[in-house]
C-alpha positions in Angstrom: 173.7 -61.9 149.1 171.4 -60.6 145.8 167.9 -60.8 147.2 166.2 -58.8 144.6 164.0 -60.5 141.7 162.9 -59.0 138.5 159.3 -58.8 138.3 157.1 -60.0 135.4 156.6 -57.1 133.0 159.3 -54.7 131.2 162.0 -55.5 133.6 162.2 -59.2 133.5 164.7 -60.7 131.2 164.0 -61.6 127.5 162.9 -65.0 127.4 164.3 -67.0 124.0 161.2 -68.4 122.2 160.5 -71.8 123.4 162.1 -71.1 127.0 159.6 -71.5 129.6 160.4 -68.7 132.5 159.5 -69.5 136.1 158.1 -66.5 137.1 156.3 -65.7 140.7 152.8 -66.4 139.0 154.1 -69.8 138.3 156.0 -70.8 141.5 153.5 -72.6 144.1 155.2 -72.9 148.0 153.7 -74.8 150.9 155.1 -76.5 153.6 156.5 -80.8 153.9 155.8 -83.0 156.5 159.0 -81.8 157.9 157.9 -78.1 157.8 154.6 -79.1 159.9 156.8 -80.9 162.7 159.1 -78.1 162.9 155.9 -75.4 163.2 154.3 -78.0 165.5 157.2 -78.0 167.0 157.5 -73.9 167.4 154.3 -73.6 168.6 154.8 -76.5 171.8 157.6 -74.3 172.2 156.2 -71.2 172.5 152.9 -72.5 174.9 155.6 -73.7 177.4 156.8 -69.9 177.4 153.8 -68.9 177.5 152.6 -71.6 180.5 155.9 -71.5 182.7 156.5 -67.8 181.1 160.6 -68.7 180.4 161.9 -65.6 178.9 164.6 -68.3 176.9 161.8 -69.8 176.0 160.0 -66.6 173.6 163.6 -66.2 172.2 164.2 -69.7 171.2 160.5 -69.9 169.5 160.7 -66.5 167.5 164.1 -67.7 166.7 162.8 -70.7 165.5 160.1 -69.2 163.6 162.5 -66.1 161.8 164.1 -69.3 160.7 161.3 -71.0 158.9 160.4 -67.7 157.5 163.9 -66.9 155.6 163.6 -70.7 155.0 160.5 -70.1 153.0 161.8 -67.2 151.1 164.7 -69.0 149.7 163.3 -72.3 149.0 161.2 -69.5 146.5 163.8 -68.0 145.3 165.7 -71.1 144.6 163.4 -71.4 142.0 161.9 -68.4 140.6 163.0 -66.5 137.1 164.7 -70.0 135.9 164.1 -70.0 132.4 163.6 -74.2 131.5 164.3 -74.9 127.9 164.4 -78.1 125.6 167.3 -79.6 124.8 168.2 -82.6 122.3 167.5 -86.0 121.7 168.7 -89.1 120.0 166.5 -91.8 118.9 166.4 -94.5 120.0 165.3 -98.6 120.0 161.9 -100.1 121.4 162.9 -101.5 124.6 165.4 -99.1 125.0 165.4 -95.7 127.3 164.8 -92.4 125.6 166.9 -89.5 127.0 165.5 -86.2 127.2 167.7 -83.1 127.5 166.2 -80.5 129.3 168.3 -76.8 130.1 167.7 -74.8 132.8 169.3 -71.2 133.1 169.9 -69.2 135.8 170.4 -65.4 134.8 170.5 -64.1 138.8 173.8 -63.5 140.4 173.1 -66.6 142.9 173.5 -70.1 142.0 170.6 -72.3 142.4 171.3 -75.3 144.5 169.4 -78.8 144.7 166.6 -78.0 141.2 165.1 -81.2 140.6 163.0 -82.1 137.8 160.5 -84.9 137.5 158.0 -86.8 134.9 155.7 -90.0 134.6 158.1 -92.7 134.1 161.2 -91.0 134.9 163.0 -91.1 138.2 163.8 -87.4 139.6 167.2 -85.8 138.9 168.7 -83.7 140.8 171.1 -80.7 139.7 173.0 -77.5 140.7 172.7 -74.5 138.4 175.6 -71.5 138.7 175.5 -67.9 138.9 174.5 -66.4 135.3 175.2 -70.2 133.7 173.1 -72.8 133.0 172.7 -76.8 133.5 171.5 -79.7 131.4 169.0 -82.0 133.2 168.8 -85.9 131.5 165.3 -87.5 131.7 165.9 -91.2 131.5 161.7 -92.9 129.7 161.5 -96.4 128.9 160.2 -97.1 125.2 157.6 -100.0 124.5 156.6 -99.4 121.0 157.8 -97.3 117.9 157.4 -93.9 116.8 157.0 -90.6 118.6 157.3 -90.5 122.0 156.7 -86.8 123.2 157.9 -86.0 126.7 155.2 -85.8 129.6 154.5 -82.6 131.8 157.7 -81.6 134.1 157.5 -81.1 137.5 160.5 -79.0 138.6 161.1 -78.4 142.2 163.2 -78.0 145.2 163.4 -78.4 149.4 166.7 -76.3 149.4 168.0 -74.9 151.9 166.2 -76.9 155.0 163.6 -78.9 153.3 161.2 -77.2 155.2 159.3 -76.3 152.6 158.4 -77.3 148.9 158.3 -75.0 145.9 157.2 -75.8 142.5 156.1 -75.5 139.1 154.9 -77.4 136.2 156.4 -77.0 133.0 155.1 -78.4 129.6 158.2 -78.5 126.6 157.7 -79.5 122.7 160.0 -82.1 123.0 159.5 -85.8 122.0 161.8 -88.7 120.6 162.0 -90.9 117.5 161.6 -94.3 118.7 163.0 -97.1 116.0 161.3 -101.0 115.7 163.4 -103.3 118.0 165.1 -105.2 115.2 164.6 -109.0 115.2 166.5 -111.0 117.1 168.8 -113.3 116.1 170.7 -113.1 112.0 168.3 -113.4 109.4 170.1 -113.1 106.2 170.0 -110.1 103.7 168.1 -110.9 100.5 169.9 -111.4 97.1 170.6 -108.7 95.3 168.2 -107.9 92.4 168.9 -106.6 88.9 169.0 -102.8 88.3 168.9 -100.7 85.4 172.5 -100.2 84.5 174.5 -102.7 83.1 176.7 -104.8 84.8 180.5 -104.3 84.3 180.1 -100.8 83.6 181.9 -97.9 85.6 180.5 -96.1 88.1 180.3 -96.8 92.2 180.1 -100.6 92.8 181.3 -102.5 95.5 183.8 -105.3 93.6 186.9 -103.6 92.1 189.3 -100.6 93.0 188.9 -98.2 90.5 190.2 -95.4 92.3 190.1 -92.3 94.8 187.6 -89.1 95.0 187.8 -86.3 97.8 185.2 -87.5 100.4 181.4 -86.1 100.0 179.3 -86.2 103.3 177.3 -89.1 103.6 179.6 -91.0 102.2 180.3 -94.9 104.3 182.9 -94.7 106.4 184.1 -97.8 105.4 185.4 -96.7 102.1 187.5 -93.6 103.8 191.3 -94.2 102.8 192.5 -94.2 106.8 196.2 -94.7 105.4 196.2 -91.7 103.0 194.9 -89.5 105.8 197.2 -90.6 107.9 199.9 -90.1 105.5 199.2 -87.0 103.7 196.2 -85.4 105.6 193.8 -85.5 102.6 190.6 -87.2 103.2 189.1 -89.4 100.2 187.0 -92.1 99.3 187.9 -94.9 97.7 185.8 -96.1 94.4 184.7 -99.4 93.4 184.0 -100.7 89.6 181.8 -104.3 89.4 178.1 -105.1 89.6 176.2 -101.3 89.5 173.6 -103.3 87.9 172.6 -104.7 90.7 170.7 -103.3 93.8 170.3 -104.6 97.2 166.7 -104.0 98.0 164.9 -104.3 101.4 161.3 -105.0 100.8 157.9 -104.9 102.8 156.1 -106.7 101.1 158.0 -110.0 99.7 157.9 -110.8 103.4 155.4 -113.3 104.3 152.3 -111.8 105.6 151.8 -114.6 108.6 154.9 -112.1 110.5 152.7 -109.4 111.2 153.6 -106.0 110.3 155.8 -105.3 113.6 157.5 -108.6 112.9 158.2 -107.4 109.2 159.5 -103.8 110.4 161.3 -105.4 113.3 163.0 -108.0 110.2 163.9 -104.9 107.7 165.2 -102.5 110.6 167.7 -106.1 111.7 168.5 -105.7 107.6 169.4 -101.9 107.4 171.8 -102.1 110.3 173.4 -105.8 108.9 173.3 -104.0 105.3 175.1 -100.7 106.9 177.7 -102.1 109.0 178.8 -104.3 105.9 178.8 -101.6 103.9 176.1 -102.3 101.1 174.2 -99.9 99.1 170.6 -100.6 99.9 167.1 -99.2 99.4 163.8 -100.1 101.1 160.3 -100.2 99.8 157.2 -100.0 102.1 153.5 -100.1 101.0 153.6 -96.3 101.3 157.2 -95.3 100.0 160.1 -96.2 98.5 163.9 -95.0 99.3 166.3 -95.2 96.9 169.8 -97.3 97.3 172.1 -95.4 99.3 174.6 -95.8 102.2 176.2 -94.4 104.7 174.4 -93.0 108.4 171.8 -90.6 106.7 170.6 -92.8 104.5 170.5 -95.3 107.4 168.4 -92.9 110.1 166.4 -92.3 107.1 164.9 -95.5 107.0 165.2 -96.5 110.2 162.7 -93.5 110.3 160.6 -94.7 107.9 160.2 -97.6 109.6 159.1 -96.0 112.8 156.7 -93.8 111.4 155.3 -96.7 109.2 151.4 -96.1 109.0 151.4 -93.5 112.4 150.1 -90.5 112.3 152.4 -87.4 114.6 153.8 -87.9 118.2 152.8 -90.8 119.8 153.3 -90.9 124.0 
């Protein structure tokens, strides 16, 4: 079995920028409650030896304590020279849980058994990590409110082999997820749509009559893709609409009444852009402090679903 460890300096391995590495300055040890009872328990053993002076006696309680010495060192090296990393996120609703990605790589030539990582709010998960491979870790945080939610100090630790002993370290990552308004329950209604500046009847992308096909740009809805021509040709296209261009779907702040509150209001216009998306619509949004054009399709969505979240707050928010 490998049992030597770079050491911090020259020789240690290059750390990619925004890696945290686990190196022996960082790694803290000390004994459980189980580790006390089994010393306690050594050392009852060995005063017997000593009292009725039992020769089986010494070699069980040196035994005993070579044990909880090679215990120690690898509970320690379990841990050391991991490099802990942040991984990816996906926003999310209030109410629901965030999930935080955190990798952990293991560049010894000894897997890493039992790593577990903790945080405030999260419940501990527990992972195995392979010889010169790495593992992803999933932080599960509740949500209460919109906007940034940055995730707390880690704890990451492990008991392995015996769970004599603890070893730890804290680790600190620049990662943090979007957090949407909780839309409103129930259906309210999208608004009418209001008059544009084109003219009505004129060409151009509506959403009344066929007026033909166009090789699909990204960001366009889904909803428009020709499924049947794909399937029968392999060419992927849109399909275009002629009819009311002149008129815009608009999703405003403000011609909401003002006795909802503005988390009532955000919670009403997120409930819009989703019932305005999955029908398809093009849409834009005006708040107090910005305005979004009419668009459609899942960028222009998250877009305002992130405006909406970051309505009026100023970076992360925990």
């Amino acid at each position: 079995m490998e049992t030597s460890l770079p050491h911090d300096g020259a020789s240690a391995p290059a750390v990619p920028a925004g890696a945290v590495l686990l190196s022996q300055r960082r790694v803290y040890i000390l004994p459980t409650g189980f580790g006390l009872l089994f010393a306690l328990t050594v050392a009852l053993v060995l005063l017997a030896s000593i009292n009725y002076n039992l020769s089986l006696g010494y070699v069980l309680a040196f035994l005993l304590a070579g044990l909880g010495l090679v215990a120690m060192l690898h509970t320690w090296r379990n841990l050391v020279q991991l490099e802990v990393s942040a991984g990816r996120t996906e926003p999310v609703f209030a109410g629901d849980a965030a999930v935080f990605q955190v990798l952990l790589v293991n560049n010894a030539g000894v897997a890493r058994a039992s790593i577990r990582l903790e945080t405030a709010g999260a419940l501990a998960t527990s992972l195995d990590i392979p010889a010169r491979g790495s593992s992803v870790a999933r932080l599960h945080l509740g949500t209460q409110r919109r906007g940034w939610l940055k995730l707390p100090r880690i704890r990451v630790y492990t008991t392995y082999p015996l769970g004599l002993f603890r070893a730890w370290s804290w680790v600190e990552l620049p990662l943090r997820a979007l957090v949407w308004p909780q839309p409103e329950n129930g259906d309210a209604p999208l608004p009418d749509r209001l008059p544009g500046s084109g003219e009505a009847g004129a060409g151009g992308r509506g959403t009344d009559d066929f007026a033909g096909m166009r090789t699909y740009q990204p960001g366009d809805s889904l909803r428009h893709v020709a499924w049947k021509a794909l399937a029968r040709d392999g060419r992927l296209v849109t399909k275009q609409f002629a009819g009311r261009t002149g008129q815009h779907l608009w999703l405003d702040f403000m011609l909401l009444p003002r006795a909802m509150g503005d988390e009532a209001r955000l919670s009403r216009l997120t409930r819009w852009v989703l019932a305005a998306e999955a029908a398809g619509h093009a849409y834009g949004m005006r708040l107090p402090d910005r305005e979004i054009a009419p668009g459609e399709g899942h960028p222009h969505c998250n877009r305002c679903l992130e405006a909406l979240a970051l309505y009026r707050l100023q970076g992360p928010k925990g």
